[in-house]
N, C-alpha and C positions, 0 to 999 in steps of 0.2 A: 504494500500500500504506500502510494506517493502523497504523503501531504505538504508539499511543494505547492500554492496555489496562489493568488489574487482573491481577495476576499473583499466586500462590502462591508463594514463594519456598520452600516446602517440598519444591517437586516436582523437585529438581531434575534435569535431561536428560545424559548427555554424547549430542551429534548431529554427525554427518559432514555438511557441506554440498559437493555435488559440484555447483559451477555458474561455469562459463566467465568469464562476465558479470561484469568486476570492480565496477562500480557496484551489482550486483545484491546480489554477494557481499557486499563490506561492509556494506551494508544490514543483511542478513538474519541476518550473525554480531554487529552491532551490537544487533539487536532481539530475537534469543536471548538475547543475554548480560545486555541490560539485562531479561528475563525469570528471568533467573536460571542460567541452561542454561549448559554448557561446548559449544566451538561448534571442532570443526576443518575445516580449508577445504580442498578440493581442486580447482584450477581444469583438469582432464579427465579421461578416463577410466579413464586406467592408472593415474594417481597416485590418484583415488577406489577404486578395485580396490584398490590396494595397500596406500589405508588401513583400508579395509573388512576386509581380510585380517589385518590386523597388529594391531588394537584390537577394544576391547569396547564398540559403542556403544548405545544404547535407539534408536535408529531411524536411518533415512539418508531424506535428503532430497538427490534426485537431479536434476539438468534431464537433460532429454529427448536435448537437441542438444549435444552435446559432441565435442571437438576429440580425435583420437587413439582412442579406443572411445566407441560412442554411451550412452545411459543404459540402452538396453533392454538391451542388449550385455554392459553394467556388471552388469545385476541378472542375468541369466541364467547369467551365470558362479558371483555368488555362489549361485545356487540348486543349481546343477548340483554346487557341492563340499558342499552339504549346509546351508549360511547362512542361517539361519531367520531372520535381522535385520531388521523391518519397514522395508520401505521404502514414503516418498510418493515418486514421480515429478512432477516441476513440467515444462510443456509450453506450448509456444504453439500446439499441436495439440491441440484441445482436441474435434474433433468427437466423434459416439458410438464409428466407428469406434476412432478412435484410442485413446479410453481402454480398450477391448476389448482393441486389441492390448497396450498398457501394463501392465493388468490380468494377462492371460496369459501375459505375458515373463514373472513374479513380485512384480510391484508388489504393494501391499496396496492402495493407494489412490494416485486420479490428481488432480490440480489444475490445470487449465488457467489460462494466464496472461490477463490480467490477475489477480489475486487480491488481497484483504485479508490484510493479514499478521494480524490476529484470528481469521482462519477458517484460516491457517496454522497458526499456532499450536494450536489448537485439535485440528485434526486429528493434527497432531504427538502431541498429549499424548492424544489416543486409543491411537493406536496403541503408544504407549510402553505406556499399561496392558495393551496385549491382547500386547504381547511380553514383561509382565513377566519369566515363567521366563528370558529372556536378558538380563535387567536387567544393565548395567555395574555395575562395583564402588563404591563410597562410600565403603570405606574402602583404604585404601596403606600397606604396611608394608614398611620395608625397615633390615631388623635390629631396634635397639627403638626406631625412629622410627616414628608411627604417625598420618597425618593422615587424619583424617572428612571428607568435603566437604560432607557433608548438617549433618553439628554444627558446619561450620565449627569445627574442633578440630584440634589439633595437638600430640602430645605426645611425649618421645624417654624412656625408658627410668622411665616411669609420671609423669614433670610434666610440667605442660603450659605449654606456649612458646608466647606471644601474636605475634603475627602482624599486621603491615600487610595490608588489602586485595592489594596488589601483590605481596608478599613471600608469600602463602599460591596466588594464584595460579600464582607464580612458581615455588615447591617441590611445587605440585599435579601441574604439567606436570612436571617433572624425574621425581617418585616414579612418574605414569603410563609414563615411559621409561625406569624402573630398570634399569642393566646398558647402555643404549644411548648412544651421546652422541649430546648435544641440544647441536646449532650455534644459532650468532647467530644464524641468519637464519629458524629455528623459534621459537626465543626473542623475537623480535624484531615477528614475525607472529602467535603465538597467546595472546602477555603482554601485548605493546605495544601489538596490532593495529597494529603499523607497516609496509608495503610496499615501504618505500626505508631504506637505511640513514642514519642521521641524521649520522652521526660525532660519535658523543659517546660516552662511557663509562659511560653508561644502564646497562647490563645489568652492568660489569664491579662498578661501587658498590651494585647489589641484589646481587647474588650473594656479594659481600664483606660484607653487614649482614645475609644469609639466612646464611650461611656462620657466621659470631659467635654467630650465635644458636640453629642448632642443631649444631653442632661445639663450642664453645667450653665445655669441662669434662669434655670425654667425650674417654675412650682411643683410640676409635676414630673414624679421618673419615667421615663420608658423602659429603661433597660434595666430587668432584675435579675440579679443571682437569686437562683435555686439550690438552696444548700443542699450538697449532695447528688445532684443532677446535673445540674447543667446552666444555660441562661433561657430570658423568656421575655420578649417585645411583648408589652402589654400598659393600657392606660389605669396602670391601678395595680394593686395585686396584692389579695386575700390571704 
């Protein structure tokens, strides 16, 4: 796979990647992200269901062969609750047959493996236009904090509060799980791209310099520590 390409950085995606394959996987959330796209992972098929279920994505890119529920298995559930989310299926089954059946589970479209990530890509950002009406959100508010992902903007009660790369990342994901807490180890995989824990206090000095800067003057917190858990974007918290 060549991810060698010319990218729009306007267009941006949020994409579910549902694929076992941890080589495969970082690859492919590496080569969205450096596309521009927000990229969440799920390595089988319950956990891809349940994020499929639980988010607003512009497309899912699915493997075939998955551990726990297979991909066709994946997309025909979300069909059958009424999930109109385009999905590409990726396969090392790539005969006529196969993509037929693929096709017919609910796939929009099939990719047999080997593939260029060019021609991935590409297909991807097909299908994102043709599912626009379930286009993900671009913009997050919770209370009068209010970040664009597309203006790369961020602003808490009409001024607007500048942002590291990392740090808009960082409060991108928390505002997409407002109300929910976000552990280390989501933090740690969808900011960091880190799969092992480092032991370092990474995450605890972002979130204390993300924390300063959009808490610091305002009556009300947004950002709380969950003793024992994790953190939680929320106006308020019981």
């Amino acid at each position: 796979m060549d991810a060698n390409l010319e990218t729009d950085f306007s267009l941006s995606m949020r994409l579910l990647l549902v694929e076992d394959d941890q080589d495969a996987a970082d690859y492919l959330r590496k080569a969205f992200r450096e596309a521009g796209h927000v990229v969440d992972h799920a390595a089988d098929g319950e956990d891809g269901l349940a994020y499929a279920l639980d988010g607003k994505y512009d497309v899912l890119v699915v493997d075939r062969m998955l551990p726990r529920r297979d991909g066709l298995s994946l997309v025909a559930e979300l069909r059958g609750r009424g999930d109109a989310t385009p999905v590409l299926i990726l396969s090392a089954l790539g005969q006529v047959d196969d993509r037929v059946v693929g096709l017919r589970a609910g796939g929009d479209d099939y990719l047999p493996k080997p593939y260029a990530f060019t021609e991935l890509l590409a297909r991807v950002e097909a299908l994102s236009r043709r599912g626009a009406p379930q286009a993900a959100e671009t913009v997050y508010r919770v209370g009068d904090l209010e970040l664009d992902r597309l203006a790369h903007r961020v602003a808490r009660g009409g001024k607007e509060i500048p942002l590291q790369p990392r740090e808009f990342r960082l409060l991108e994901y928390l505002m997409r799980h407002a109300g929910q807490v976000v552990t280390r180890t989501m933090l740690l995989e969808n900011v960091w791209d880190y799969h092992f824990d480092p032991q370092t206090n990474v995450i605890d000095v972002h979130v204390s310099r993300l924390r300063s800067k959009i808490d610091k003057g305002f009556d009300v917190p947004l950002i709380h520590t969950v003793r024992g858990a994790g953190y939680m974007v929320r106006v308020g918290l019981r």
